[in-house]
C-alpha positions as CSV (number, residue, x, y, z in Angstrom):
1,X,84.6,74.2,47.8
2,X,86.7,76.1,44.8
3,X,89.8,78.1,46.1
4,X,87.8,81.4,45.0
5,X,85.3,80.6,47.3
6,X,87.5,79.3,50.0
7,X,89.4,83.1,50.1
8,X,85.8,85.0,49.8
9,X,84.4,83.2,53.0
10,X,87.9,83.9,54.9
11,X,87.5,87.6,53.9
12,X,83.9,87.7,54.7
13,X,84.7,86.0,58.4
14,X,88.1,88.8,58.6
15,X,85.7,91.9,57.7
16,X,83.1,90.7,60.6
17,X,85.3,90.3,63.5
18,X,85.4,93.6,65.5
19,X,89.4,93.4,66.6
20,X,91.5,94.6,64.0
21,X,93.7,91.6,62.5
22,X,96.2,92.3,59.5
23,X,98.7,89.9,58.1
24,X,102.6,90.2,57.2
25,X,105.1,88.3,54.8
26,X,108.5,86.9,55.3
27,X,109.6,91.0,54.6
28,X,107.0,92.1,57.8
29,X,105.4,94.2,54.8
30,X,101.4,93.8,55.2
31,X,99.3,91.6,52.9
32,X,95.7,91.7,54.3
33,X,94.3,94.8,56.5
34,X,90.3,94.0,57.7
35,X,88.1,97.0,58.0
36,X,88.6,96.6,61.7
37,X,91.8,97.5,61.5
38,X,91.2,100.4,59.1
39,X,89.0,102.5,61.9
40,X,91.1,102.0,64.6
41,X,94.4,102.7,63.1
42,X,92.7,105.5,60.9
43,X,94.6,104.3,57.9
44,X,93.3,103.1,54.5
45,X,93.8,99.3,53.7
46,X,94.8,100.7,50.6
47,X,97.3,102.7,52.1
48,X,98.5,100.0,54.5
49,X,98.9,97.0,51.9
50,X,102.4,96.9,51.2
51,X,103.4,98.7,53.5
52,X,106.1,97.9,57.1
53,X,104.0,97.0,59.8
54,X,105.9,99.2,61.9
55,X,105.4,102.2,59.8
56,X,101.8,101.9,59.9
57,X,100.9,101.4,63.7
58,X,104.4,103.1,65.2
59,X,103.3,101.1,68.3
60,X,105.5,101.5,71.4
61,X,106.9,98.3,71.1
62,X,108.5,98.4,67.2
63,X,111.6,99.0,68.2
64,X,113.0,96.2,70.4
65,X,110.1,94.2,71.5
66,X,108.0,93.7,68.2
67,X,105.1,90.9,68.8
68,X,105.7,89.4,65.7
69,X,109.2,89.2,65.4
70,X,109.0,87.6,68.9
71,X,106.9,85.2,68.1
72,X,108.5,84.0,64.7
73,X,112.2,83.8,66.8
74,X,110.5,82.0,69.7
75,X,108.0,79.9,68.1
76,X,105.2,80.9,70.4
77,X,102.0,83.0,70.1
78,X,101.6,86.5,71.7
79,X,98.3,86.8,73.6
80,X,97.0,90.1,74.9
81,X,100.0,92.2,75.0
82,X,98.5,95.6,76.1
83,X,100.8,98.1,74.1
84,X,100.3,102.1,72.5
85,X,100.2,102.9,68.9
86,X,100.1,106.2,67.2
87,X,96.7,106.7,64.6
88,X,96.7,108.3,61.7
89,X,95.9,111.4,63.2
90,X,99.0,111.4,65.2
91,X,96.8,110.2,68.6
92,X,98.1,107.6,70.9
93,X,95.2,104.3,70.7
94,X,95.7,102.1,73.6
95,X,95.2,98.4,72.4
96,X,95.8,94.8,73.7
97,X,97.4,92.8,70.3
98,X,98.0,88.9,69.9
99,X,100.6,87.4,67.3
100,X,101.3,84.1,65.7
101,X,103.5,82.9,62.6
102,X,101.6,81.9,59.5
103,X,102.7,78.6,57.7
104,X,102.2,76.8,54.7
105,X,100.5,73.7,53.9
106,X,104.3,72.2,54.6
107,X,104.7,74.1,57.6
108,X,107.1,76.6,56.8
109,X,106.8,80.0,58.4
110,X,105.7,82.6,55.5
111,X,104.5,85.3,57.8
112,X,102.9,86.5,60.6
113,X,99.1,87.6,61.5
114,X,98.5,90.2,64.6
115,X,95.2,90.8,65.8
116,X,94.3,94.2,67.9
117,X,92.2,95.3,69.9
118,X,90.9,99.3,70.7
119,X,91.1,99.9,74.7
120,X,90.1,103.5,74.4
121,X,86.8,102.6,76.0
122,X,88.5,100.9,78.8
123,X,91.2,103.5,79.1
124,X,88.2,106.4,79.5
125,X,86.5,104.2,82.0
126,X,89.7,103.7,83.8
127,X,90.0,107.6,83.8
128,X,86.8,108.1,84.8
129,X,87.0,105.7,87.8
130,X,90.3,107.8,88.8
131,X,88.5,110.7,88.9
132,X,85.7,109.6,91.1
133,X,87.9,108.2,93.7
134,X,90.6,110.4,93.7
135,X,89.9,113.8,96.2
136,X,92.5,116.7,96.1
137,X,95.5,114.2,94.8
138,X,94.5,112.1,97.3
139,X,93.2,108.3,95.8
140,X,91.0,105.9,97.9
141,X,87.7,104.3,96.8
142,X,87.4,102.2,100.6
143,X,84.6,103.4,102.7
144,X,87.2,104.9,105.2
145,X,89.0,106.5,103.1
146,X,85.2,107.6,101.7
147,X,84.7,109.2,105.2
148,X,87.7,110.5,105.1
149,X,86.7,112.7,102.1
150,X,83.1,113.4,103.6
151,X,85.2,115.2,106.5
152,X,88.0,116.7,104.8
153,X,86.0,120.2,103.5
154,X,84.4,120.8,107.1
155,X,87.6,120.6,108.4
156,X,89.2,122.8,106.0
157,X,86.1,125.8,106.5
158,X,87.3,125.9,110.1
159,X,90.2,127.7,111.7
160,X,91.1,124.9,114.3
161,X,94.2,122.8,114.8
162,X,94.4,119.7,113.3
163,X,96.3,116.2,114.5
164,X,96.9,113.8,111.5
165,X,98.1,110.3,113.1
166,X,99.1,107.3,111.0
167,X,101.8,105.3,110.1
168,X,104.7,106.6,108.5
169,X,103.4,106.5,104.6
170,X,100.3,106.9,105.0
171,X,100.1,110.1,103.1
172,X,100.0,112.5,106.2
173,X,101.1,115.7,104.3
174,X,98.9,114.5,101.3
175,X,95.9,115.1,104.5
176,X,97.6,118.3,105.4
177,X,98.1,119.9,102.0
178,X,94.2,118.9,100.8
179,X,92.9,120.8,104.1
180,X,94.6,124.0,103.2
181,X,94.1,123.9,99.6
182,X,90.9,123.4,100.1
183,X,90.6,126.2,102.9
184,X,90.2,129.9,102.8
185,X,93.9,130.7,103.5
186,X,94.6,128.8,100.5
187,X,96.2,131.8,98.6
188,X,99.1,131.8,101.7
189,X,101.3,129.7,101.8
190,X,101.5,126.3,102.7
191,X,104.9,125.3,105.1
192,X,106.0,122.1,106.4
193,X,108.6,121.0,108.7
194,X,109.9,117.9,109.8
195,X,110.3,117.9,113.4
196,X,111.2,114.6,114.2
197,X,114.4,115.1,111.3
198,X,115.8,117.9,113.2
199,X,117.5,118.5,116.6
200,X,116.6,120.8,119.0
201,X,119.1,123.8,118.2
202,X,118.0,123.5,114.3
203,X,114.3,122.8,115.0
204,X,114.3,126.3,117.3
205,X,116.1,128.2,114.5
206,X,114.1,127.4,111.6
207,X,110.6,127.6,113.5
208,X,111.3,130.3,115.1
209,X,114.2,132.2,112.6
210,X,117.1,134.2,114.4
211,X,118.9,138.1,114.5
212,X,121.6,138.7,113.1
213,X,124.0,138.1,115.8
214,X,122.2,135.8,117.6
215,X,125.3,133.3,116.7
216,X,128.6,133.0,115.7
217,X,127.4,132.3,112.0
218,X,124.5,134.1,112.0
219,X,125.2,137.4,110.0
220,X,121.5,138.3,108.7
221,X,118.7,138.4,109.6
222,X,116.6,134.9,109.4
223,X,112.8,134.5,108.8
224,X,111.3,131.2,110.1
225,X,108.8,128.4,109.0
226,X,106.1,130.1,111.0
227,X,107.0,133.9,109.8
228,X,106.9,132.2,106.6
229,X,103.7,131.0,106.7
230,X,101.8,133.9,108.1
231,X,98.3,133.9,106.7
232,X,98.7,130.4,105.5
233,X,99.3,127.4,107.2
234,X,102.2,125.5,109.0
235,X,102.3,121.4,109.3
236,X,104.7,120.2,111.7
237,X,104.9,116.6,110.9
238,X,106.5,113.7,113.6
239,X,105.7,116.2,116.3
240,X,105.2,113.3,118.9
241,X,109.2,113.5,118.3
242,X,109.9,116.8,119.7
243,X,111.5,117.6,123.3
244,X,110.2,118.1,126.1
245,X,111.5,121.9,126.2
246,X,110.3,122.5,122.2
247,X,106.9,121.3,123.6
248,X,106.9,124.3,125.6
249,X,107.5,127.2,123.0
250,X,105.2,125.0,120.6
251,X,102.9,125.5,123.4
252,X,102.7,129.1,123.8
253,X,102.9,129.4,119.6
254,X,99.4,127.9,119.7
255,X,98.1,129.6,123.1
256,X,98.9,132.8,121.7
257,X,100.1,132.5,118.0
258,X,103.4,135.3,119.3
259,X,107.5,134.1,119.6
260,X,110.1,135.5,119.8
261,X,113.1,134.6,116.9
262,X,116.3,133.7,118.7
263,X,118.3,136.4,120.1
264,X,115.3,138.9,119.8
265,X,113.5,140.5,122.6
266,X,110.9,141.4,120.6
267,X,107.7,138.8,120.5
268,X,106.2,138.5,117.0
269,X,102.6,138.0,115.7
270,X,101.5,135.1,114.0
271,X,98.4,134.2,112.0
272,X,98.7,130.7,110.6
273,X,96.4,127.7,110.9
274,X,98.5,124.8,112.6
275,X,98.1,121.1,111.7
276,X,100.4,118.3,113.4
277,X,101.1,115.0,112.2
278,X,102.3,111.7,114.1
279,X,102.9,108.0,113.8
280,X,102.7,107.8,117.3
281,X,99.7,107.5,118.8
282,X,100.3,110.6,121.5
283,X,97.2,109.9,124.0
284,X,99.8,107.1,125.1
285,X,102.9,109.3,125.3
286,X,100.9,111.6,127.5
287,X,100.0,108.7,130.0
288,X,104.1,107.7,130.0
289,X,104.7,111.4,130.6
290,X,106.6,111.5,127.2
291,X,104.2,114.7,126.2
292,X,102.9,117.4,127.1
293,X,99.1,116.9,128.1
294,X,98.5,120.4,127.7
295,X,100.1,120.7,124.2
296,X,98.3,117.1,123.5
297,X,94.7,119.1,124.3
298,X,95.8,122.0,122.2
299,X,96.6,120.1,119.0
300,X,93.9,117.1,119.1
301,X,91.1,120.0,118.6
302,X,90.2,117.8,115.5
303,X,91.7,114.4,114.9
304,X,91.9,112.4,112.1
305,X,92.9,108.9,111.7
306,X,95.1,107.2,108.2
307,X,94.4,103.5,107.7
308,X,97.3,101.6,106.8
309,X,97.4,100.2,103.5
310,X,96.4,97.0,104.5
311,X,93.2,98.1,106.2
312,X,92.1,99.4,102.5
313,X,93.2,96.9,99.8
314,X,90.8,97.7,97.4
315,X,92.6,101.5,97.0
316,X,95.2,99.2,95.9
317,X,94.3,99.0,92.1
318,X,93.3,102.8,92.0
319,X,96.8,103.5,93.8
320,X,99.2,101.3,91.4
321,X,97.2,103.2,88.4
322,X,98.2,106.5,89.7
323,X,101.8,105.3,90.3
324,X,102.1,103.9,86.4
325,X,100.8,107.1,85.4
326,X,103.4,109.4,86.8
327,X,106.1,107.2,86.4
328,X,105.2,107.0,82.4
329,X,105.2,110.8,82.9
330,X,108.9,111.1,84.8
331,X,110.5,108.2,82.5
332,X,108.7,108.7,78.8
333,X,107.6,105.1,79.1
334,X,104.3,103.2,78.0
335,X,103.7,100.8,80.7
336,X,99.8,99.9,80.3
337,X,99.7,98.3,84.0
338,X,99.6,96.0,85.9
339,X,98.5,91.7,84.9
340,X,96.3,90.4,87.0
341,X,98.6,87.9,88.2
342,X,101.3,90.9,89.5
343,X,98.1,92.7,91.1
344,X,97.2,89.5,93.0
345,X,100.5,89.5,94.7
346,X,100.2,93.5,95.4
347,X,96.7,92.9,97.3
348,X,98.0,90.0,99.0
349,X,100.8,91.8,100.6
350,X,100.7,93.8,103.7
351,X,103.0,96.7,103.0
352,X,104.4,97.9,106.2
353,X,106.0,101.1,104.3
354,X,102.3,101.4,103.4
355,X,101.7,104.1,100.2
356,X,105.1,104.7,100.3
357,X,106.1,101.6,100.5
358,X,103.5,100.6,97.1
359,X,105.1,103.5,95.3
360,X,108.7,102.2,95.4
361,X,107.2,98.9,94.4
362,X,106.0,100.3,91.2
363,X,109.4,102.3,90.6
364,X,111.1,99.0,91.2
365,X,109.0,97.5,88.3
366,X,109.3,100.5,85.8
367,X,113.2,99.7,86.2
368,X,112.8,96.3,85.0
369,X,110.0,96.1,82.7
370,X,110.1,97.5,79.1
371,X,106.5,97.8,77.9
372,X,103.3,96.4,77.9
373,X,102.0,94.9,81.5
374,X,104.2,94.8,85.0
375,X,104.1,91.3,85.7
376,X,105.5,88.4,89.0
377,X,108.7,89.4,87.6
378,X,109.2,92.7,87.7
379,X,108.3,93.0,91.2
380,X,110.7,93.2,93.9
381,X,112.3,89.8,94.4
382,X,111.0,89.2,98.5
383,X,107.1,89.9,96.7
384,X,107.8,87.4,93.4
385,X,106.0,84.0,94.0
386,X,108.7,81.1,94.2
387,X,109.6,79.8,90.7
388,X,108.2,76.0,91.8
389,X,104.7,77.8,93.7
390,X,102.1,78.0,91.4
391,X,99.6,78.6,94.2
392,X,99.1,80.7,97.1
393,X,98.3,77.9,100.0
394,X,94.7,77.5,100.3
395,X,93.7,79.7,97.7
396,X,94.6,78.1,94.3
397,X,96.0,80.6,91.6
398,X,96.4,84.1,91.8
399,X,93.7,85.3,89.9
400,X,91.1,87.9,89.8
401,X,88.6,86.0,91.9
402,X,91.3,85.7,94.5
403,X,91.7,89.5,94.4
404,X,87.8,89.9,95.0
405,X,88.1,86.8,98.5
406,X,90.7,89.1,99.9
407,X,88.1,92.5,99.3
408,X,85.2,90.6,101.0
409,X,87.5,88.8,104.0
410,X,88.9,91.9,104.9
411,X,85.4,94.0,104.8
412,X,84.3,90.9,106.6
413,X,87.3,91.1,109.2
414,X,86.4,95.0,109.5
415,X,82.5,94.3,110.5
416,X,83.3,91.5,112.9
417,X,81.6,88.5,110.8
418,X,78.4,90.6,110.0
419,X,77.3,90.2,106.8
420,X,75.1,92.7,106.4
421,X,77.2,95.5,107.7
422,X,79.7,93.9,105.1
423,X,77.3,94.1,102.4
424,X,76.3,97.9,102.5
425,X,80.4,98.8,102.9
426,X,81.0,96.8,99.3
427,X,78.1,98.1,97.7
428,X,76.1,94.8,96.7
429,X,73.0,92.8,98.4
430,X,73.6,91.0,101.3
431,X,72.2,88.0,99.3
432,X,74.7,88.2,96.3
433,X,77.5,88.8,99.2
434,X,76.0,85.1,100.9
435,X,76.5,83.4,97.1
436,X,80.6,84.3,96.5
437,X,81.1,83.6,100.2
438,X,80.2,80.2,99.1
439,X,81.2,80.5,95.9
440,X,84.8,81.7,96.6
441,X,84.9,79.3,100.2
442,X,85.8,82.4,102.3
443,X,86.1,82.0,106.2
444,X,83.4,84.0,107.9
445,X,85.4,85.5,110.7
446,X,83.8,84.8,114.3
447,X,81.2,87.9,115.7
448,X,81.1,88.5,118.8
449,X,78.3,87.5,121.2
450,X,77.4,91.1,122.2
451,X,76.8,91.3,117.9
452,X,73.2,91.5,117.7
453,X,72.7,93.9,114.6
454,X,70.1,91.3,112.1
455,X,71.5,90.2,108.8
């Protein structure tokens, strides 16, 4: 085959491929542009030929991490880099780009070639996805966090006392602030104390506010939390934490929503809605005489129960998206995510701190990772994998299939065994559920013998 007709079949093959792929010389000025790479940058190939590279695509990662310049210093191909770069029309076009050096029949490097390829679709579905599993700034797709939501605008229609127990980052005030934003007294405001942060002398004085006079420093008049929040709603969080003689005023506050502020005679009217939050489970204080069974009946009116983070992995993905978003937000970075490989290790971990705890895992990464994905490395150094493990024992690599045996053991672990109960929690037949037990070797945990529900 003539040369002539050697370059028309490589241009024909560049024209049909749908990723964009352009080619630079030895001055990273481009040389070939396919048509692909004309509608998703929005630039002409005319326009483009000749042209920097870096002044065509302004991608995120020109500056100091450039795909091709690494690859031409290192010697090794890019694959899949998931990066930001500005169109023509000044919008920022997620893509995922590979790089490699061009060389000569002799094998000396005259160039590079990048391919690219347009995740806008991906992104929108990513976006939409957030949106239908995310319920007044509150994210969970897991069926309890599902029932969760079901509850959450019954509760809020009602004017009775709430108790919100889970583990310290669970997202308690998250609960607390979606019930009154969602409820009629949302136009009032919304207060929150930590009673478990404060001794009894403070805790009394900002509850409760003081007279002018009422101590040596007190030379004003002092409104409290609950004067404050008159009309709206007060959330008195760790309230397991409080003393046995605060239990008592807290105690007539609900009985007969009147106090008096310290060093006042006076009683004082109240309307505000009251919801409590513990990480104790206060049924149990009440038997150790700990708490007040009395105030105990008067907050559990309606109780609702966080899951740990571990009891709901598969919010997991949904949660670390929400974290890269704000954190781009607060730090003007373009981290795209999270590799599959990093969100392995996330979903394997039980995170104690819970939410919280996830959070300041993603924070930690943003401090070390420049651009493009969070990967093993940027993690915290007790969640990064040994450098000489390349499997988790018993489970081969970390790899999206072993993401989707930990979402099926633990709705298996949750439903006792039963398959079928299993199947209608992850959304899929109980026959496709039978095939990746096999498929991925998963455990069935033991069921009980009282089980008898049919699979």
């Amino acid at each position: 085959m003539s040369q002539p007709d050697a370059d028309n079949v490589r241009d024909t093959i560049l024209e049909s491929i749908a990723d964009g792929v352009f080619t630079v010389d030895d001055d990273w000025r481009i040389t070939s542009f396919n048509a692909a790479a004309e509608r998703i940058t929005g630039v002409a190939r005319e326009e483009a030929i000749g042209q920097h590279c870096c002044d065509v695509f302004r991608a995120s990662i020109c500056e100091g991490q450039c795909a091709l310049r690494q690859t031409r210093e290192t010697g090794r191909a890019i694959v899949n880099k998931a990066v930001y770069i500005i169109d023509a029309g000044g919008q920022r076009i997620p893509i995922s780009i590979s790089a490699a050096t061009l060389k000569d029949a002799s094998g000396n490097v005259i160039g590079g070639v990048e391919t690219f390829r347009d995740l806008s679709m991906v992104e929108e579905l990513r976006k939409e996805l957030r949106a239908q599993y995310t319920y007044a700034d509150i994210v969970g797709r897991s069926a309890r966090m599902r029932r969760l939501f079901d509850l959450l605008p019954q509760i809020a229609d009602s004017t009775s006392t709430v108790l919100i127990e889970g583990a310290s980052g669970t997202g308690k005030e998250l609960f607390a602030r979606a019930i009154h934003d969602l409820s009629p007294r949302r136009e009032k405001p919304f207060v929150a104390i930590n009673c478990g942060a404060l001794p009894d002398t403070l805790l009394e004085s900002e509850l409760f506010g003081y007279k002018a006079g009422a101590f040596t420093d007190a030379r004003r008049d002092k409104p409290g939390r609950l004067a404050l929040a008159d009309g709206g709603t007060i959330f008195l969080d760790e309230i397991g934490d409080v003393s046995a003689a605060m239990q008592m005023r807290l105690l007539r506050v609900l009985q007969e929503r009147v106090f008096e502020p310290l060093g006042s005679v006076t009683s004082v009217e109240v309307d505000v809605r009251v919801i409590a939050a513990t990480n104790q489970q206060l049924d149990k204080l009440v038997r150790k005489g700990t708490f007040r069974e009395d105030l105990f009946y008067r907050i559990n009116v309606v109780r609702l129960e966080l899951p740990d983070l571990r009891q709901r992995r598969e919010d997991i993905p949904l949660l670390v998206d929400r974290f890269v978003s704000k954190f781009n937000a607060l730090q003007g970075k373009d981290i795209a995510g999270v590799s599959d490989e990093a969100l392995a290790i996330l979903m394997e971990h039980d995170f104690p701190g819970n939410v919280r705890e996830l959070e300041n895992v993603v924070e930690h990464a943003f401090v070390l990772c420049r651009g493009g994905l969070i990967g093993p490395q940027h993690l915290p150094p007790a969640l990064r994998p040994k450098e000489s493990a390349t499997v988790v024992a018993g489970h081969g690599p970390r790899t999206l299939q072993a993401l989707e045996a930990i979402h099926i053991t633990d709705a298996l672990r949750r439903h006792n065994g039963n398959r079928a109960a299993a199947a209608r929690e992850l959304g899929i037949n109980p026959s496709t559920l039978f095939r990746k037990i096999n498929s991925l070797g998963i455990d069935i945990p033991a069921r009980p013998q009282a089980d008898s529900e049919t699979e």
